[in-house]
N, C-alpha and C positions, 0 to 999 in steps of 0.2 A: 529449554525443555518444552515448550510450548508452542514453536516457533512453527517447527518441520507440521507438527497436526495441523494448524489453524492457515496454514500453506496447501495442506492438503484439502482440508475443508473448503477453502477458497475454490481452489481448481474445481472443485467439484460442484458448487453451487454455482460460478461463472459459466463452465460446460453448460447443467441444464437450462440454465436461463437464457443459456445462447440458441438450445434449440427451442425451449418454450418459444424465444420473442421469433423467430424465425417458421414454427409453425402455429401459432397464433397471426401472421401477418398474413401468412400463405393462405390461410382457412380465409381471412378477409378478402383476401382479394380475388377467392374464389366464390363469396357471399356477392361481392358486388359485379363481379361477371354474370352470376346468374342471374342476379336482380333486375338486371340491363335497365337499369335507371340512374337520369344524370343528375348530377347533382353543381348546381349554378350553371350548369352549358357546359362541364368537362364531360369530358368523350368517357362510358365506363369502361372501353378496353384498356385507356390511357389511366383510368384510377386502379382500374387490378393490376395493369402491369407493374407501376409503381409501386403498388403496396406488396406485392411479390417482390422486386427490387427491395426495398426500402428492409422489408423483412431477413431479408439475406443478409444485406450491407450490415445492418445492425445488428445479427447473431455473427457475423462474423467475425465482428468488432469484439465483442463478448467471448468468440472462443479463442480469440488471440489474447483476449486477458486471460480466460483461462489456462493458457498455452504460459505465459508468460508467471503466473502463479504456480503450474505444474514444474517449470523447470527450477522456479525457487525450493519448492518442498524437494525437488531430489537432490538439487548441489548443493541444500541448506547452503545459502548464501543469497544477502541482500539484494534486489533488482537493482538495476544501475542502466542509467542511459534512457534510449527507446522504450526500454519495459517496463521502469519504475513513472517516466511519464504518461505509460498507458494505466498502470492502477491507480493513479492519480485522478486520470482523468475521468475513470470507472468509477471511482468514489462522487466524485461530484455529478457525475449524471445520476446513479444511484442517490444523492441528496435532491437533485431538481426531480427525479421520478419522485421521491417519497411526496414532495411537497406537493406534487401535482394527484399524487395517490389519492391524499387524503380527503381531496375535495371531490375528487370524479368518481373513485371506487370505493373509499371507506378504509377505514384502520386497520385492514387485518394486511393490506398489499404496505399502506403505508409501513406497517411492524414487518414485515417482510425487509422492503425497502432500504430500510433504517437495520434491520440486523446483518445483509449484505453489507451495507457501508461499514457499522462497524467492523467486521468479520478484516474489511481490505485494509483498513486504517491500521487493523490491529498487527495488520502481515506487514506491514508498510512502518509501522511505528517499535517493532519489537525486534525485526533487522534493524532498524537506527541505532539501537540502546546495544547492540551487541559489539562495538567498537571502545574500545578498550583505551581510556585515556594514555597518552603521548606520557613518559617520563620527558624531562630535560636533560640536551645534551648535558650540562656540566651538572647534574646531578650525581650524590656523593655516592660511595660504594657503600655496602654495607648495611643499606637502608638508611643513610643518613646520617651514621654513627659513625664516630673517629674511633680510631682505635683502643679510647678509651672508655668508650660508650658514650661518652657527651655528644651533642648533636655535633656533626661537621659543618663550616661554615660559619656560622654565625651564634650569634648568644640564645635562648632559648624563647628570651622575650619580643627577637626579632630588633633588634639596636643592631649596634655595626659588630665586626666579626671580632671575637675573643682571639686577643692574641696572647699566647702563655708570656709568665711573669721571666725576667732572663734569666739565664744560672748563675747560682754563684759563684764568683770566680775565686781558687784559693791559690794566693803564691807558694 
């Protein structure tokens, strides 16, 4: 019941995060082009183009979680393979972003950070619980009832199997 929204929700906050960190990198690496100042002796064409690069690679990263979240919410069905190892992996940068949040930006990116993770945990953790325990092959028909309604199989207290008393025989 919960599954397909909180899939959708996901796609949707992975998408904008994907262009947030991808146009927040771009802005930087437009700040330090125009700065034209180096910093330790790197060249600052070679630190914008990076941070342009770097900004791209990592929103892309994000919209392919997204991608991989959007296709869960429309097949409602669990990620499996390639894609359940990318929200995986999204969760735990989302846990080293938060820890790093908290000290460089402040609580409110960390409670960001930390409700993303949960958000993927929860897409990740509520597809697991949707698999339906296995009966046993040699389980009995009937729900476990003999034809008599006693349990099939065995005694009730779990000893070895009841075997009925014999008939009587009359000459």
């Amino acid at each position: 019941m919960v599954r397909r929204p909180v899939a959708w929700v996901v796609a949707v906050v992975l998408f904008t995060e994907a262009l947030g960190i991808a146009a927040v990198n771009w802005f930087l690496g437009v700040v330090v082009d125009r700065q034209d100042m180096s910093l330790a002796g790197l060249d600052p064409n070679v630190m914008s183009v990076s941070s342009k690069v770097g900004g791209l690679v990592f929103g892309a990263y994000f919209a392919l979680c997204g991608l991989v979240a959007l296709l869960v919410a429309v097949r409602d069905r669990a990620p499996a393979g390639f894609g359940r190892i990318l929200l995986i992996s999204a969760a735990v940068v989302h846990a080293l972003l938060g820890a790093l949040a908290w000290g460089l930006v402040g609580w409110t990116a960390f409670l960001f950070m930390v409700v993303v993770l949960g958000l993927i945990v929860l897409l990740l953790m509520t597809y697991d619980a949707r698999t339906a325990p296995q009966e046993p092959a040699d389980a009995a028909p009937d729900g476990g009832k003999g034809g008599d309604g006693s349990p099939a199989g065995g005694s009730p207290a779990g000893g070895s199997p009841v075997t009925p008393p014999p008939a009587p025989t009359t000459p």
